[in-house]
N, C-alpha and C positions, 0 to 999 in steps of 0.2 A: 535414667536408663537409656541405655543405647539402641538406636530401630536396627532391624536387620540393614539395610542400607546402608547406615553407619557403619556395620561390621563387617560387612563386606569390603566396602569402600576403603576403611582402614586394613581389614587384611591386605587387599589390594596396593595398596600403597606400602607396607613395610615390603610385599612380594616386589616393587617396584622397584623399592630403595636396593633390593640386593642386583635384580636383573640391569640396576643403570649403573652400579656401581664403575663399571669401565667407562663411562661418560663423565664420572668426578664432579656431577654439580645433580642438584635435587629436580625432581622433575613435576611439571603438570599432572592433570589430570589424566588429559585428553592428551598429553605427549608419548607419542611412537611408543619409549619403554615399557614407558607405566600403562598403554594396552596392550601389550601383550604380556605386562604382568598378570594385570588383572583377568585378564583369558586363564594363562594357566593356574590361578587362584582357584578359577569358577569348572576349571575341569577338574581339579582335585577334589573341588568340594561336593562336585555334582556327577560327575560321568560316571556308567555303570560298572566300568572295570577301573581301579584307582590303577593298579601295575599296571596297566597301558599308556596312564597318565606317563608316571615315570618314565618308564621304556623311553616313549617320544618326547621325552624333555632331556633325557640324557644327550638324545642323537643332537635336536634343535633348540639348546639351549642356547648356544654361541650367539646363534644367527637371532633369535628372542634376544640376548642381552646387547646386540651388537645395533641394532634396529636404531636410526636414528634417524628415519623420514617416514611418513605415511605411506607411501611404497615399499621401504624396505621392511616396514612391520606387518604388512597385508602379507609379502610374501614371505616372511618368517610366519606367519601365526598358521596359512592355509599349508604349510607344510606340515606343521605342530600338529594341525587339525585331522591332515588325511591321513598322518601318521596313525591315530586313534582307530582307524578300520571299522569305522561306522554311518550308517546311514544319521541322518537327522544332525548331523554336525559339520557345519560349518559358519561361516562368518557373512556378512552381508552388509555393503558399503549404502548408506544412503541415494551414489547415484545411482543402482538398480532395482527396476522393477520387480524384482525378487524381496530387498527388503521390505517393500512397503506392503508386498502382498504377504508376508510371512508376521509382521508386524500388527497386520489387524485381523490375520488367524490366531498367531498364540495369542496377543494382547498381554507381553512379557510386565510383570508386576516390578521389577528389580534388574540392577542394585539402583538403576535411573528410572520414573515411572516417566509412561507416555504422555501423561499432560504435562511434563518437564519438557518433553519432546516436540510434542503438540499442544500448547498453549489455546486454549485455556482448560478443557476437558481431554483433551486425549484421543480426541476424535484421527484416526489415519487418513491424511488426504496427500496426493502429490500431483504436480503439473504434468500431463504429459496426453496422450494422442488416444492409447484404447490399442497397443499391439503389444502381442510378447513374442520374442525371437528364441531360435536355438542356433548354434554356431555347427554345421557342420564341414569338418575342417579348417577352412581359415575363412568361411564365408557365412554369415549370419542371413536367416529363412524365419520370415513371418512363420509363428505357428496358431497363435490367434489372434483374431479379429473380433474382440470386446462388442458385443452387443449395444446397441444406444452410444457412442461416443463416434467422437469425430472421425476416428480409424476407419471405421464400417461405411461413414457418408462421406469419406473420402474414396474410396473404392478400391480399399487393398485388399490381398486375396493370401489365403495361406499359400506356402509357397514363395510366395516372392520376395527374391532375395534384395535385400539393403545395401545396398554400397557407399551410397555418403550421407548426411545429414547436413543442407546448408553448406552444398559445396565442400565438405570436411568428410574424410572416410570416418563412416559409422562405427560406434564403440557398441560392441556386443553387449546386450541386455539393457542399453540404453531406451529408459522410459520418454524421450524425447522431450524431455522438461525445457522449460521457458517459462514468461512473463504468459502470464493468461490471456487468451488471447491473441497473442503472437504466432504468426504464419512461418512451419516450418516447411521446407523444400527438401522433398525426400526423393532422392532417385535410389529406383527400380529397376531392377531386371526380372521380366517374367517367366522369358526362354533364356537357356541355358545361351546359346550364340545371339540374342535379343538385342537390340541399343537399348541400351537406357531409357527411362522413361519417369520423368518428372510428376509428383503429385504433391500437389498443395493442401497441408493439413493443420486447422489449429490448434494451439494449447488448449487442453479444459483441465479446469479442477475435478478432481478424480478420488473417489473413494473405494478402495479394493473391495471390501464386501457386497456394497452396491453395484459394481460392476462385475464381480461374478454369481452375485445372483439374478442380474438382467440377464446374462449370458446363457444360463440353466435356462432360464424360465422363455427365451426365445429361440433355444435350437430346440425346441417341441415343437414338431413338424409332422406329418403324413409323408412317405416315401413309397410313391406308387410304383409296382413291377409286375407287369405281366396279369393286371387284373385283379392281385393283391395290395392292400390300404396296410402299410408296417408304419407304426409307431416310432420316430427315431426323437431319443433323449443323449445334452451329453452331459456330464459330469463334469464340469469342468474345475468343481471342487465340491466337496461333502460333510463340510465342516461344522457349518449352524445350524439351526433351528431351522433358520427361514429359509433355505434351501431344502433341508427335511420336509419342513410342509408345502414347499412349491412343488418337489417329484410328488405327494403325494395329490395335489391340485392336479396337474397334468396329468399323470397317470386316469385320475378318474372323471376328468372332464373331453369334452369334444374340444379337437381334432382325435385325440389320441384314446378314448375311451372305447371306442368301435372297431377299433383297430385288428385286423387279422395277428399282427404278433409284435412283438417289439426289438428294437435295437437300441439297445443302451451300450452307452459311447462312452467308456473307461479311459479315455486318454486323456487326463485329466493336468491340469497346470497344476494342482495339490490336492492331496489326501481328504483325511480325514470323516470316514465315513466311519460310525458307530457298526461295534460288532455284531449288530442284529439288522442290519442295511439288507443283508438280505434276504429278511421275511416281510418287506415292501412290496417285493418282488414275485415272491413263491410261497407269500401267506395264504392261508383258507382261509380272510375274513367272506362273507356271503355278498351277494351282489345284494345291494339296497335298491329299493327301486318308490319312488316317489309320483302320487298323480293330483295333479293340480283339478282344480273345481271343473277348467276350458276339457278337462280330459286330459293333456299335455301331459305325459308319463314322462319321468328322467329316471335314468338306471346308473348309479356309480358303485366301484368296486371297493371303496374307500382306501385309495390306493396303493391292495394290492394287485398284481396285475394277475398270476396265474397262468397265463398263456403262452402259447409258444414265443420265447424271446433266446438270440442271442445278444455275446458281449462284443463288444470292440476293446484291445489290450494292445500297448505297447510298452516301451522303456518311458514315459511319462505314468504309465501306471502305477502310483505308488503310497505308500502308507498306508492306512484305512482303504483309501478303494481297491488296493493291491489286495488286503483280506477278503474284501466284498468280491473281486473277479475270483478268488480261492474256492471263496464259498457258494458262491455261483454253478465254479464248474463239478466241485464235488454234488452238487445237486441236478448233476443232468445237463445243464448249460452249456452249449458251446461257446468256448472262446477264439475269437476269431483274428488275428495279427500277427505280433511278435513276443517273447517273454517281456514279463513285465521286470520292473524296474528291481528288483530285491529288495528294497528300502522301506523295513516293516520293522519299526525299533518306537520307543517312547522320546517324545523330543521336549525340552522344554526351552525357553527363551531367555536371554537377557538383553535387557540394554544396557549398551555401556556406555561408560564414560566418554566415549568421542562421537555417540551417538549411532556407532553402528549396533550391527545386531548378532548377536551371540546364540547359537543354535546348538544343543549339547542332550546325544541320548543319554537318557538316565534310566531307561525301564529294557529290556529284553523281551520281546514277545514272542509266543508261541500259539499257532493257530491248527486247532482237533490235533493237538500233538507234534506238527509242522513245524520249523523255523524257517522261513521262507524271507531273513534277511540274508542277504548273499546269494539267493540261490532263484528268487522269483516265481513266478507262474508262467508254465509254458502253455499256448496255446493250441487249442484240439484242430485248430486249422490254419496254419502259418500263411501268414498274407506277409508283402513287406512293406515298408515305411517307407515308400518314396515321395516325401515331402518337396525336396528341391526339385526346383521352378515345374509344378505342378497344377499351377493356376489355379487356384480352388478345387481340382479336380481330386478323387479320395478314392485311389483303388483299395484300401480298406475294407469301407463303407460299402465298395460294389461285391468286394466277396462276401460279406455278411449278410447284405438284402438277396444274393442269388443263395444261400446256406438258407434262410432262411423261410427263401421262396421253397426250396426242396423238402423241406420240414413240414411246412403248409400244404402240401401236395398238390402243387402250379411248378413244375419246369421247363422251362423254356421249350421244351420239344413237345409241352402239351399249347 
């Protein structure tokens, strides 16, 4: 009997033999045609609308059958791809930090599994520093700085923008891979009219789960104003377990337990926050309170919080914590930035054959009646994202701890 794998993989390959057919000889696995056969195999088989398939195969069929280098088939497939008008679809090259972080979120089962990838179990690791960048315009901006990893003891700051890597202009969303180890020379600009500025950082091996949930679990901090102790959390993804039970540790432990109110930080590198994220937040469990033999009383909320809290929201807000900022502010919450990202679909995974990564909605979702793919969450108090060369600095973060402080009845003129 045949594994799914096998049937895939053989779909994939008769799919392959027709789309090379203008090439006139048989093709690999992992050759240019035979991936982007196998893409449009896997969006036939799997995407939520099949006649969009079509549609966008009519238009980029050519440019799919015409594909004869690993360049020319990226940019036929991501035009195939955006053709389809969905969030949670697209494609992902092993040299970015996008796929490796996407790789041990979904943990794709097929039509190639991860210990074929990662040897010997499956484990996701990749060489590189502890940043993720966003390109705005033609200039790529630290947007974080990874918790625990060389990045942060290097002393980069969100904000600053990348210009070369090793003497070489930098490739946007480059996870800065090397020999472990290996000392990379990053120049920086902090100010917009700034020189340059050199910082020496080494490779580490790097596990995406581990590094964002060190990340969660160390932007739990106290943010003083004006006399008020606010609680600030960020999200920086909402997808495990062990992030679920870390907001729920922080929440109900000191620094952040005593807390006059909270600031939870929506801007998140990805999704994945369970539909009920937010009665974490705005649940009635009872405060627990515990007293030791010395006397020594402890009080935790068991990590719901209850109390005066805003959100921070931008165009990073997306999937799952896109629904969590919806349900937030339909409960009273103020949302505090920009609209968030629209990208609220069901996503599932493949690997493929030339080892990249295949990202394909296959669900439609609808939240309290809502489609809020395409269309996002706008928020009750528009702040803007001025990221570039901002030095660590977060006018965000300053209008949501002053909304906040207002809420809590401390304003600046008291």
């Amino acid at each position: 009997m045949q594994t799914r794998r096998q049937i895939i993989r053989g779909a994939g390959t008769l799919a392959a033999a027709s789309l090379s057919s203008a090439l006139g000889r048989a093709q690999p696995a992992d050759a240019p045609a035979a991936v982007c056969a196998q893409v449009v195999e896997l969006a036939r088989a799997n995407f939520i609308f099949p006649a969009r398939v079509e549609e966008a195969l009519a238009t980029h069929r050519h440019a799919l059958e015409a594909a004869a280098t690993p360049a020319e088939a990226t940019r036929a497939i991501d035009d195939f791809l955006a053709a389809l008008g969905l969030s949670h679809t697209a494609r992902y090259a092993p040299s970015s930090l996008d796929y490796y972080e996407n790789l041990d979120i979904y943990r794709p089962r097929g039509p190639r599994t991860l210990a074929a990838a990662f040897p010997p179990d499956g484990a996701v690791v990749y060489a590189g520093v502890g940043i993720a960048t966003e390109t705005f315009g033609s200039a790529s901006f630290v947007t974080a700085v990874y918790a625990d990893t060389p990045a942060e003891a290097a002393g980069f700051l969100a904000g600053d923008e990348i210009v070369g890597l090793d003497g070489k202009p930098f490739r946007p969303n480059d996870p800065m891979s090397g020999p472990l180890g290996a000392e990379r020379i990053v120049s920086v600009r902090r100010r917009k009219d700034a020189p340059l500025v050199e910082i020496s950082v080494k490779v580490a091996s790097l596990r995406p789960s581990d590094v964002l949930l060190a990340s969660v679990r160390k932007s739990a901090r106290i943010v003083e104003s004006e006399g008020r102790r606010f609680a600030y959390l960020r999200m920086w993804a909402y997808h495990s377990e062990a992030i679920r039970n870390q907001v729920d540790r922080s929440l109900s432990q000191e620094p952040l337990a005593s807390a006059d109110g909270l600031i939870l930080d929506l801007r998140c590198r990805w999704g994945g926050a369970r539909p009920d994220a937010v009665n974490t937040f705005l649940g009635k469990a009872p405060e627990f309170v515990t007293t030791s033999r010395d006397g020594r009383r402890r009080s935790s909320r068991l990590g719901r919080w209850g109390r005066p809290m805003v959100a921070i929201v931008n165009h990073r807000t997306r999937s799952g914590t896109e629904v969590l900022a919806h349900s937030l502010a339909a409960n009273g919450v103020p949302l505090v930035g920009s609209r968030t990202a629209g990208a609220v679909a069901g996503g599932q995974a493949f690997l493929l054959d030339d080892d990249s990564l295949l990202l394909l909605a296959v669900q439609t979702v609808e939240v309290d009646g809502a489609t809020l793919e395409g269309v996002g969450v706008e928020p009750t108090l528009a702040s803007p994202y001025d990221l570039p060369y901002s030095a660590g600095a977060d006018c965000q973060l300053e209008a949501a701890t002053a909304l906040l402080r207002r809420m809590t009845g401390r304003t600046s003129a008291q």
